[in-house]
C-alpha positions in Angstrom: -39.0 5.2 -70.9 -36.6 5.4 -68.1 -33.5 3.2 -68.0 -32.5 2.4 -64.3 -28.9 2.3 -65.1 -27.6 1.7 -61.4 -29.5 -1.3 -61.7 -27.9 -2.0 -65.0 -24.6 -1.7 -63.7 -25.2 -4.3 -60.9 -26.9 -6.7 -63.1 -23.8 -6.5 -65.8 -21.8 -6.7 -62.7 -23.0 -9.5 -60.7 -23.5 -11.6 -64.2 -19.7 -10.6 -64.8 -18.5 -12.0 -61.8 -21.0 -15.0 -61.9 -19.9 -15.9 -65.4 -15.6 -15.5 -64.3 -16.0 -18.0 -61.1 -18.1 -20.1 -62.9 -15.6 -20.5 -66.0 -12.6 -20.2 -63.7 -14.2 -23.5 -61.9 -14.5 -25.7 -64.6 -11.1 -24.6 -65.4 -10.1 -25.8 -62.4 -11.7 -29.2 -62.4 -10.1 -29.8 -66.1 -7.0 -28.9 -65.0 -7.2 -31.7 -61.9 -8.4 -33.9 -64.2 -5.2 -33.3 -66.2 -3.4 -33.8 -63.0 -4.6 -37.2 -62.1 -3.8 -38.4 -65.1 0.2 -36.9 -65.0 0.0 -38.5 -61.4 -1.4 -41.7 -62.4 1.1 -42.0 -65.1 4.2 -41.6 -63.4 2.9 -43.7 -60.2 1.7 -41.4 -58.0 -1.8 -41.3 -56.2 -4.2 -39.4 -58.3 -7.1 -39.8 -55.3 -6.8 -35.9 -54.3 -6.2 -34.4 -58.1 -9.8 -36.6 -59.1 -11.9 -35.6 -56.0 -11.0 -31.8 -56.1 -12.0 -31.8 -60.2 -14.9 -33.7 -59.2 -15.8 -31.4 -56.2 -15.2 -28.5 -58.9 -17.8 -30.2 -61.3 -20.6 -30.6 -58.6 -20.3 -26.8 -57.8 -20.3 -26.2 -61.3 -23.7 -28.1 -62.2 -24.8 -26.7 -58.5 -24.5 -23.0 -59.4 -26.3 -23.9 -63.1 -29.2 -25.7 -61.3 -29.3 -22.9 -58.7 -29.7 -20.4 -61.9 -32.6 -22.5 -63.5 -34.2 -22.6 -60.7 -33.8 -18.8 -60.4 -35.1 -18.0 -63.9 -38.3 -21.4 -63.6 -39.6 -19.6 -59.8 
């Protein structure tokens, strides 16, 4: 049995980075969502904290769809 380990390493590699942006998105979004509501409580606008968190989200449930539909086809 031979181990491709070059191909290993990229696999471990490209999962690594996958699984940092995809956690250090949602981060993001939480903390804009945290942000909107500081904003909304001192009376600010809270339009721009909300839509980035929600843009964050989308991408988030993008890039999991995307990666289901990797592993179903």
């Amino acid at each position: 049995m031979n181990i491709d380990w070059a191909a290993l390493g990229t696999v471990f590699g490209v999962s690594l980075v996958a699984t940092v942006g995809l956690v250090g998105l949602f981060t993001l979004g939480i903390v804009g969502l945290s942000k909107q509501t500081a904003a909304a409580a001192s009376g600010g606008s809270a339009t721009a904290a909300r839509t980035g968190a929600y843009a964050c989200f989308a991408l988030c449930a993008a890039a999991v769809a995307y990666g289901i539909y990797l592993i179903v086809a």
